[in-house]
N, C-alpha and C positions, 0 to 999 in steps of 0.2 A: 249403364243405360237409363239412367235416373235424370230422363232431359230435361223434366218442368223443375226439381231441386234444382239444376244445376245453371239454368236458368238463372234462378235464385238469387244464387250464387256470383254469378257473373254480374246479376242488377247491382247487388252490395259492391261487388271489385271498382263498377263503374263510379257507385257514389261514393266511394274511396279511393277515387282518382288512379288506382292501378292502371298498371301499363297501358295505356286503349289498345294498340296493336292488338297483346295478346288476348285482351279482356273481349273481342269483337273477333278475334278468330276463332275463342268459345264460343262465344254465343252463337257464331255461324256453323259450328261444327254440331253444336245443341241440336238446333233449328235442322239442321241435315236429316238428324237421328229422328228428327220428327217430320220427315219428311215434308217439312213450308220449305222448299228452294228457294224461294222467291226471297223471301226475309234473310233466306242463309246467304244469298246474295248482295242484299244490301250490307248485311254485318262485313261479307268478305271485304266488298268495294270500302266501304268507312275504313277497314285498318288497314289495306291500301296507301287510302289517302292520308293517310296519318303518321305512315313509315317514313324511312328515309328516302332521299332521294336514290339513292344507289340499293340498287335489289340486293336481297339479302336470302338467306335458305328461306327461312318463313315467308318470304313472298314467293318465291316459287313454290311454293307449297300450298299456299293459297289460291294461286293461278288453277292449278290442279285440281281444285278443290271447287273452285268455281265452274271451270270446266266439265265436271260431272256433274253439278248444277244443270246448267243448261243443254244438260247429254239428256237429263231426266227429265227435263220442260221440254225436250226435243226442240230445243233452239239448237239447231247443227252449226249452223254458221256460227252464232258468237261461240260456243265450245271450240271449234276450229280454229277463231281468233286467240284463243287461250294457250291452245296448243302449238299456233306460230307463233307466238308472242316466246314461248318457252325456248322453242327451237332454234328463233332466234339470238338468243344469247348462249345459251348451252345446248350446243348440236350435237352434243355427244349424249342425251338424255334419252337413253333404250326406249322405257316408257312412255317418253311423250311421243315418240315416233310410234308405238304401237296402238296409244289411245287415237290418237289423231288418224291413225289407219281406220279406226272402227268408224269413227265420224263421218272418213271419205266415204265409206259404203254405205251409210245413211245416205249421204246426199249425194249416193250414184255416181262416185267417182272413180271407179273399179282402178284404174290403172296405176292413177295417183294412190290411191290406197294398196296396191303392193308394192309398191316402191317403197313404201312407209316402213311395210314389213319387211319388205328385205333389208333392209336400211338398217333395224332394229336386230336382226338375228344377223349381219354381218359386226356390228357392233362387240354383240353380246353368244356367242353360237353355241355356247357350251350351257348357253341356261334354256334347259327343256323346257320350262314353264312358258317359257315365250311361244315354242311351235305348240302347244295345246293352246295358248291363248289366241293365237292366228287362228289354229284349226277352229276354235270354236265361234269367232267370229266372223270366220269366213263360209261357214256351215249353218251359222243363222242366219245368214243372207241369202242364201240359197246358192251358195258356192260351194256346192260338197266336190268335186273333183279335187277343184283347185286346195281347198282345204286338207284333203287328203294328200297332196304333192308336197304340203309341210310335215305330214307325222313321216311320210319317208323320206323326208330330207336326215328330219331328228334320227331315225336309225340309221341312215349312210354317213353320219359323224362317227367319229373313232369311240367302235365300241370299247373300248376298255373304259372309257374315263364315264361312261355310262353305270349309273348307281342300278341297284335291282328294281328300285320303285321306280327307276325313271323308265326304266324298260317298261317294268309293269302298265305301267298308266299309258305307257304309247300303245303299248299291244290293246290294252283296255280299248282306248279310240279308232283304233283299226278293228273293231272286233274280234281281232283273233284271242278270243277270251281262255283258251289251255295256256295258250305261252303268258295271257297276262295274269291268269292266278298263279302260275308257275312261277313268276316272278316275284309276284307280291306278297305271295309265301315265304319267297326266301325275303324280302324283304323285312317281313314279319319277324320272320328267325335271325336276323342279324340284329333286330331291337327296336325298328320302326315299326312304332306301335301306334300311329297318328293316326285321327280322323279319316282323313283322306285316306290310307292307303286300306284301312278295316272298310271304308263303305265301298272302294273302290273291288275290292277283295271280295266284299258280300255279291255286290254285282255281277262278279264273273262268276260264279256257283251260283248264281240265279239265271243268268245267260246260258248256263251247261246246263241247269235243269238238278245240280247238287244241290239241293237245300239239306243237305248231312252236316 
């Protein structure tokens, strides 16, 4: 997280003629960590235009990267250009259908914006991270029903193939905080010992009033 060395670093690659691509997806990535979008925007656009003609991973990844750019300038539209632009080639990319979901409910697009989601958890249905990340987005918009109609979609999947923590953290966002410490207990006692699942954990004995 050493973004003015690294900086630095990336000026020397430039006057050492190293790769520009890569040398300019640093520096925009730098520029991120220090929160200038604006600049992290031009570096992205420069190694853009400096790549191949034909897209390559590192340009989709750029795209992405630009796109949370102008998600953070609250330029929705061009973010949304970024995210059609993605879509457009690789429709099968979970993610860009679910960031571009968050974007349509910025710019009030509700309908279009579950379609995005649904679109993303038919994709991908078995990855729970996705209906907390709809729930969460759809609950900072002031969609708390509809946001809740995800975390019970996520338990009406075939429980078995459902991990302990994944229960845990559904139960966590439904508040039913007994079954999600229950959970993340055992989660705990099988060896997930992770960030997430300890604060998630601390939270539901602070929810129940167990500070033991």
């Amino acid at each position: 997280l050493k973004y003015d060395e690294a900086l630095n670093y990336f000026v020397a690659a430039t006057e050492a003629e190293e790769n520009p691509v890569y040398v300019q997806r640093g520096m925009g990535l730098a520029y991120m960590g220090q929160t200038d979008y604006e600049t992290a925007l031009l570096c992205f656009q420069s190694a853009l235009e400096q790549g191949g003609t034909k897209p390559e991973d590192i340009d989709y990844d750029m795209n992405y990267y630009m796109a949370v750019c102008y998600y953070k300038l609250e330029r929705y539209e061009e973010a949304l250009e970024r995210y059609n632009a993605i879509i457009a080639l690789r429709d099968k990319e979970v993610d860009a259908y679910v960031q571009r979901g968050v974007v349509l409910l910025k710019l009030n697009k509700h309908d279009e914006a579950l379609a995005d989601f649904n679109k993303a958890v038919a994709l991908d249905k078995d990855d729970y991270s996705l209906y907390v990340d709809i729930f969460s987005a759809l609950k900072e918009n002031g969609y708390e029903a509809e946001a809740a109609e995800y975390l019970n979609l996520a338990m009406a999947e075939d429980d078995k193939k459902m991990s302990s923590y994944d229960k845990g953290r559904i139960y966590f966002y439904q508040e039913n905080y007994t079954y999600a410490r229950n959970y993340l207990e055992q989660a705990r006692s099988d060896g997930n010992k992770t960030e997430e699942v300890l604060l998630l954990l601390g939270q539901s004995y602070e929810a129940l009033n167990d500070r033991s």
